[in-house]
Z-matrix of the N, CA and C atoms (Angstrom, degrees):
N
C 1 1.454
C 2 1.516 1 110.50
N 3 1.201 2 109.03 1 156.64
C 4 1.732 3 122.56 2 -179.56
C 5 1.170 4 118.55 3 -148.76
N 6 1.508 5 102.97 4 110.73
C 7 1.525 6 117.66 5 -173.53
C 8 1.624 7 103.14 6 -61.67
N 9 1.201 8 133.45 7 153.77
C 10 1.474 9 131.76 8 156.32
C 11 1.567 10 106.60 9 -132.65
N 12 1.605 11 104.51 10 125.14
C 13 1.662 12 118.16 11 -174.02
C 14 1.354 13 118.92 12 -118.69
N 15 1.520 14 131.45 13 109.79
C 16 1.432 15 119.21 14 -175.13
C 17 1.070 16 101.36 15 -77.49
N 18 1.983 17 120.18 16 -175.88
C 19 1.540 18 114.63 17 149.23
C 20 1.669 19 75.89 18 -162.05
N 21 1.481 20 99.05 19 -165.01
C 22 1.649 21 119.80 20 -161.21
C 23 0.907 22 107.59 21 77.83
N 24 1.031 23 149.22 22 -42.88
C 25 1.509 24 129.08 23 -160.89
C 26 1.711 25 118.97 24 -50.35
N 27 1.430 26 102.69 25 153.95
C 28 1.911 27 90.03 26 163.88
C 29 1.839 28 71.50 27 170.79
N 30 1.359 29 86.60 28 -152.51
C 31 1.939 30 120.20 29 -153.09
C 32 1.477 31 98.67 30 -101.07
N 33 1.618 32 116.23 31 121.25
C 34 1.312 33 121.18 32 -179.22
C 35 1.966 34 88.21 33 -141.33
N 36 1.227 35 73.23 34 168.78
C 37 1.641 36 98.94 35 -168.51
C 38 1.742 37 98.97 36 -98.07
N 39 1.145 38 129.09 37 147.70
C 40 1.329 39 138.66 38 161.57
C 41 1.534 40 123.46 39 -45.20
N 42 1.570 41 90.45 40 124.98
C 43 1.753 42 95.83 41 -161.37
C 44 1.646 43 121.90 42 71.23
N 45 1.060 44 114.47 43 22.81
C 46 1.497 45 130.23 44 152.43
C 47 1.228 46 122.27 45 -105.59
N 48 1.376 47 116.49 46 175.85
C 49 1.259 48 123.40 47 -150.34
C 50 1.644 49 118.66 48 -123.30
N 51 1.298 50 141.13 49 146.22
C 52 1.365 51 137.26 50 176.22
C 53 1.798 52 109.09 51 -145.27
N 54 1.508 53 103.95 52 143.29
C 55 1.079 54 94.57 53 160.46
C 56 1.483 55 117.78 54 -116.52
N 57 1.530 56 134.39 55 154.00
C 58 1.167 57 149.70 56 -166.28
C 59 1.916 58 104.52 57 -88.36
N 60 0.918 59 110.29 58 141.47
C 61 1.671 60 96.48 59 155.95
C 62 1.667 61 99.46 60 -139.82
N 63 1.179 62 98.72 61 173.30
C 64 1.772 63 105.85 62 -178.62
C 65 1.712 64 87.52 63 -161.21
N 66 1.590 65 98.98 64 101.49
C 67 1.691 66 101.86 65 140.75
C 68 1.377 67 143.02 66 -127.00
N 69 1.304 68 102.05 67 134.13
C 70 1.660 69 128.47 68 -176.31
C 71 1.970 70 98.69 69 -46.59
N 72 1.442 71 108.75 70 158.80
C 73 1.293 72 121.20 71 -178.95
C 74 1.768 73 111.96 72 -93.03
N 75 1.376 74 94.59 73 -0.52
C 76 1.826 75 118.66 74 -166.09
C 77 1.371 76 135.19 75 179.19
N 78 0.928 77 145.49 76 139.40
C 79 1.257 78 150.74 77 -140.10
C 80 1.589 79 75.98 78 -91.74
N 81 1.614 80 107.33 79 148.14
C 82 1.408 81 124.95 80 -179.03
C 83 1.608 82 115.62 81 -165.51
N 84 1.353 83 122.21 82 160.98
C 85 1.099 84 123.20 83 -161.21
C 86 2.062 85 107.50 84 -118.30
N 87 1.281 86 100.77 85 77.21
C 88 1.129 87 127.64 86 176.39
C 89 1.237 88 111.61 87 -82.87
N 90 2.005 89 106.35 88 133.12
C 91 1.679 90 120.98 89 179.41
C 92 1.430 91 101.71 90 -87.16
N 93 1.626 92 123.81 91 -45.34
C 94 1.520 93 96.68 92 164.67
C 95 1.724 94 98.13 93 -156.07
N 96 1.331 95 90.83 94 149.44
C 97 1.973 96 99.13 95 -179.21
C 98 1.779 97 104.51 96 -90.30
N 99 1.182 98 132.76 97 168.40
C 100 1.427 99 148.31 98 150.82
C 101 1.444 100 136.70 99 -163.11
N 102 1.267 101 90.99 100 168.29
C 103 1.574 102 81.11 101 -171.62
C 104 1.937 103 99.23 102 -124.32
N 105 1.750 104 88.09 103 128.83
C 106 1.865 105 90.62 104 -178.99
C 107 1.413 106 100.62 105 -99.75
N 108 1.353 107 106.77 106 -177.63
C 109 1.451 108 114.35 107 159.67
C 110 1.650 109 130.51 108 -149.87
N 111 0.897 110 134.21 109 127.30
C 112 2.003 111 125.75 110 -178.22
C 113 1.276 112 107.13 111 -119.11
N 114 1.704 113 105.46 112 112.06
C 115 1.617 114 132.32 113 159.95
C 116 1.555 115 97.54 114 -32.63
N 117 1.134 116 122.73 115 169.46
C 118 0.984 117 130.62 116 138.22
C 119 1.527 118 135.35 117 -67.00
N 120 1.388 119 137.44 118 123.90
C 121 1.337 120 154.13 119 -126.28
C 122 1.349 121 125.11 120 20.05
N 123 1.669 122 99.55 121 43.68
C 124 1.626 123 107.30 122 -147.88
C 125 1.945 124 78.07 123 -125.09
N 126 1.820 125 116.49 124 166.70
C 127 1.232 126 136.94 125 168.22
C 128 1.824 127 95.27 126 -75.43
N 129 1.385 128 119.98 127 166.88
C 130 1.154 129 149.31 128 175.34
C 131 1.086 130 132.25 129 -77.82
N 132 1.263 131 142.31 130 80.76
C 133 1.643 132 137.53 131 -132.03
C 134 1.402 133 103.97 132 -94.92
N 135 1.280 134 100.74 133 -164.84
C 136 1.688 135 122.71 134 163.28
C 137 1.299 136 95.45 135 -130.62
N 138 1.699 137 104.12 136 134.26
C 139 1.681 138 108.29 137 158.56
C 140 1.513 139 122.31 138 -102.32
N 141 1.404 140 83.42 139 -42.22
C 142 1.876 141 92.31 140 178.76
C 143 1.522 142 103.90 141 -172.83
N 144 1.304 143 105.81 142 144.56
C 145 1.048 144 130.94 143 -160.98
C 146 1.639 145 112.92 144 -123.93
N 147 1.713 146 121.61 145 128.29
C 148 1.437 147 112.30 146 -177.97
C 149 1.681 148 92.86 147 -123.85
N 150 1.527 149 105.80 148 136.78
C 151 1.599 150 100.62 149 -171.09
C 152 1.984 151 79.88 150 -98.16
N 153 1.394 152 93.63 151 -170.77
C 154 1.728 153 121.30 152 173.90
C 155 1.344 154 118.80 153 -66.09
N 156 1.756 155 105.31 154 -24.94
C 157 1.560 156 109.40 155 -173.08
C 158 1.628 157 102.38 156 -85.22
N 159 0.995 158 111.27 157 -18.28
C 160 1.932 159 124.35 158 -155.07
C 161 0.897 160 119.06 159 99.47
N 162 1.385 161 135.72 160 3.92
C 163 1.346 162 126.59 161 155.87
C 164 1.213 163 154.92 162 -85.12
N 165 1.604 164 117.39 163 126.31
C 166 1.428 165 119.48 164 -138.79
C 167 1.237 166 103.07 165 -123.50
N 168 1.615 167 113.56 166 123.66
C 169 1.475 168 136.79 167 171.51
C 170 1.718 169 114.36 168 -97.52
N 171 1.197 170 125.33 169 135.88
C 172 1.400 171 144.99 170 -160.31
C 173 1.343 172 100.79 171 -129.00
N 174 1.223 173 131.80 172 153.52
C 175 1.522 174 138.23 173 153.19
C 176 1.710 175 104.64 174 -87.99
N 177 1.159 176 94.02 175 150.39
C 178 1.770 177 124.82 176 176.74
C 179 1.806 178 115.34 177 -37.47
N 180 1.624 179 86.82 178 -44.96
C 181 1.503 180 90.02 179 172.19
C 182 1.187 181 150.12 180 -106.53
N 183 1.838 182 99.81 181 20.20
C 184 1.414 183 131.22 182 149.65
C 185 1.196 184 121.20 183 -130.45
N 186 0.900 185 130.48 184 18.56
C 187 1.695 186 140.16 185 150.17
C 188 1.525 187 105.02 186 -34.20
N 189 1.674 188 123.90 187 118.18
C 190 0.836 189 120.10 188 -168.84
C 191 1.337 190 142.39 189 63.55
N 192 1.472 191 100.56 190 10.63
C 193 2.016 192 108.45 191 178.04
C 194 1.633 193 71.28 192 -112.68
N 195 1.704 194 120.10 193 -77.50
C 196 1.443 195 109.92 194 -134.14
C 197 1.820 196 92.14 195 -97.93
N 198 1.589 197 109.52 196 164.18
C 199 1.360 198 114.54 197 138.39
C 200 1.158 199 113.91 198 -143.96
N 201 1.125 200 101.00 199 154.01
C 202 1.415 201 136.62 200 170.24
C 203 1.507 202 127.01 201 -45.01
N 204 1.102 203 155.95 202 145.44
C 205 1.659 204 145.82 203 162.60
C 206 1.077 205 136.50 204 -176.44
N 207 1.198 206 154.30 205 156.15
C 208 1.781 207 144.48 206 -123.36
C 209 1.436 208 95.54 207 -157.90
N 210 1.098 209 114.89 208 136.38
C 211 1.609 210 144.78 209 168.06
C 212 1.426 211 131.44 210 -111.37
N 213 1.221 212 127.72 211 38.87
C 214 1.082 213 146.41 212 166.86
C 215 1.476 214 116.50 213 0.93
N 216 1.310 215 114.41 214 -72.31
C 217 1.506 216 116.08 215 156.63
C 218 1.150 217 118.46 216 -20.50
N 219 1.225 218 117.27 217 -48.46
C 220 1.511 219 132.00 218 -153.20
C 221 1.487 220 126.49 219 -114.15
N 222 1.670 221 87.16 220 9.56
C 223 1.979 222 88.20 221 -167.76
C 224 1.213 223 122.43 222 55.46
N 225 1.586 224 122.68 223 -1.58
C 226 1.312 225 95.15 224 -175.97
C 227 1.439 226 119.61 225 -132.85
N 228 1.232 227 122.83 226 159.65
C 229 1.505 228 134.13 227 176.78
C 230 1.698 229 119.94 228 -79.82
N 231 1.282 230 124.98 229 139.14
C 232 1.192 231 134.44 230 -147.57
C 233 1.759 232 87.24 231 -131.87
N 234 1.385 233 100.93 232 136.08
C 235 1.593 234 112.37 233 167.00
C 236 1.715 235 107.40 234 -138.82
N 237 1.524 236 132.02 235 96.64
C 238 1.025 237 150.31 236 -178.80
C 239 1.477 238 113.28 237 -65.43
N 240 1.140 239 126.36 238 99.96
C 241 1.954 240 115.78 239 -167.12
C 242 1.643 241 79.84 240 -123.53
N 243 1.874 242 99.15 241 151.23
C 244 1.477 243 121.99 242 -176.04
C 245 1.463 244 88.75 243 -170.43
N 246 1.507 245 116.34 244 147.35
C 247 1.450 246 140.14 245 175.67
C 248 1.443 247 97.34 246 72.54
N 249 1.291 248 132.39 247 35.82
C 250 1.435 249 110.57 248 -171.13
C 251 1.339 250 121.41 249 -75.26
N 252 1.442 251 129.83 250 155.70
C 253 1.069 252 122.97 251 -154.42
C 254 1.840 253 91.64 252 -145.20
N 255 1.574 254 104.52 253 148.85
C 256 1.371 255 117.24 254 -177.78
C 257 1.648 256 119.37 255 -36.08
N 258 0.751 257 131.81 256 -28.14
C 259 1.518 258 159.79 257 -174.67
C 260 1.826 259 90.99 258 -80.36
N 261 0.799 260 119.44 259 -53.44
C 262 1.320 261 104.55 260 177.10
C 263 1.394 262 137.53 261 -53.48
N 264 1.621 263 94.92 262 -30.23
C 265 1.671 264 111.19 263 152.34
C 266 1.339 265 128.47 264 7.85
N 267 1.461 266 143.46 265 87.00
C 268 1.532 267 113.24 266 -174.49
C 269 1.658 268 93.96 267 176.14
N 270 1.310 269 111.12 268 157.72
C 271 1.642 270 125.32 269 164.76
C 272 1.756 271 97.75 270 -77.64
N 273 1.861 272 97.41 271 130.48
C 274 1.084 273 94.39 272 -175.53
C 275 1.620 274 101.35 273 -114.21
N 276 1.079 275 114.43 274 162.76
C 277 1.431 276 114.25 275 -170.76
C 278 1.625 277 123.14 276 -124.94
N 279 1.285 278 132.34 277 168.44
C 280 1.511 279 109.26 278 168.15
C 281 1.671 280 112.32 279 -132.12
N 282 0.945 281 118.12 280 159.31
C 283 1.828 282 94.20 281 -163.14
C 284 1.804 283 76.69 282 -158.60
N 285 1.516 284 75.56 283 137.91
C 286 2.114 285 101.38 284 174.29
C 287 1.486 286 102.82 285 -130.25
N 288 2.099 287 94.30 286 129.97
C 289 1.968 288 74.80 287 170.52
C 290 1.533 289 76.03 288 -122.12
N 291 1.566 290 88.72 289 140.69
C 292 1.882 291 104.65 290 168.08
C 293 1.929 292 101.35 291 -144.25
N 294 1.862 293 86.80 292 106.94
C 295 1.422 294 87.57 293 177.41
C 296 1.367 295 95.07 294 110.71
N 297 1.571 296 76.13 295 -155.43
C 298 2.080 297 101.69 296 155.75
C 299 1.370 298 105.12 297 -99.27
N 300 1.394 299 129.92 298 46.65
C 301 1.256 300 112.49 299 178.72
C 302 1.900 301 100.76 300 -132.73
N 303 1.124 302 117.72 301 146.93
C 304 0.754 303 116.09 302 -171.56
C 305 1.726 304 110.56 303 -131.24
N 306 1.558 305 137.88 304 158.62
C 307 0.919 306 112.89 305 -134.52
C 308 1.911 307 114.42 306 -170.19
N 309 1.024 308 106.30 307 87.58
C 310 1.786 309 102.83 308 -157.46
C 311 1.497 310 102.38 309 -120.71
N 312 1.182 311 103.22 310 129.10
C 313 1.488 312 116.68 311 143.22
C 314 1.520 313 129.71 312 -50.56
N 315 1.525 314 125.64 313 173.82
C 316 1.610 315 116.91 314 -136.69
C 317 1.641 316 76.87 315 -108.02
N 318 1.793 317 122.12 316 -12.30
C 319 1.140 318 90.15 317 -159.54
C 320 1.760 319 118.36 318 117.16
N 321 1.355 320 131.84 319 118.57
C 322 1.680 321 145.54 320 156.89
C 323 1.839 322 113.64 321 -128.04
N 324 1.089 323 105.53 322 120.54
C 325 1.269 324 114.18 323 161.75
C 326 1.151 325 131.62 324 -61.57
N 327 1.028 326 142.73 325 126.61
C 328 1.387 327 163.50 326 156.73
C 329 1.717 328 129.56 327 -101.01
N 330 1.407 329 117.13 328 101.62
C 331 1.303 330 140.49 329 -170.04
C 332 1.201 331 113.27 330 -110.14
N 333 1.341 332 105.39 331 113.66
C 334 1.809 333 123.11 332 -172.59
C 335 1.644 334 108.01 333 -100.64
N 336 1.155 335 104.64 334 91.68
C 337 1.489 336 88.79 335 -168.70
C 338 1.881 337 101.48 336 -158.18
N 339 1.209 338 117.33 337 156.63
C 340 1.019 339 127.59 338 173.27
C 341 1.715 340 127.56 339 -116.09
């Protein structure tokens, strides 16, 4: 089993910046990590996605604000946010699939607001 733990999150003002972290309880051999997110009374998204090869998928409506990035050393997953905007609003999450196993963190909030 593999715990997954975000932190950073908290209350930023519009057009500021946050970074995400996500760490694993153990080094593991994951096909690809990401990070989702759910608005409030909203479905559960995808923001960006880092596969095993290095390749990194973004949604449309952070393309170019956030990226994504991996720390190996460190077990852990990196989510880079800049320009954020109210809309960004949401519990963010971190999710590993390795295998058939699949694999989420509890979750950090992030509040875009002024």
């Amino acid at each position: 089993q593999v715990q997954l733990v975000e932190s950073g999150g908290g209350l930023v003002q519009p057009g500021g910046s946050l970074s995400l972290s996500c760490t694993a309880s153990r080094s593991f051999r994951w096909n690809w990590m990401s990070w989702f997110r759910q608005p409030p009374g909203k479905e559960r998204e995808l923001v960006a996605q880092l596969v095993n090869t290095g390749a990194r998928n973004y949604a449309p409506s952070v393309e170019g604000r956030f990226t994504i990035s991996s720390n190996i050393r460190e077990n852990a997953l990196g989510l880079q946010m800049t320009g954020l905007k109210p809309e960004d609003t949401a519990m963010y999450y971190c999710y590993a699939k390795a295998g058939g196993d699949d694999y989420w963190g509890p979750g950090t909030q992030v509040t875009v607001s002024s």
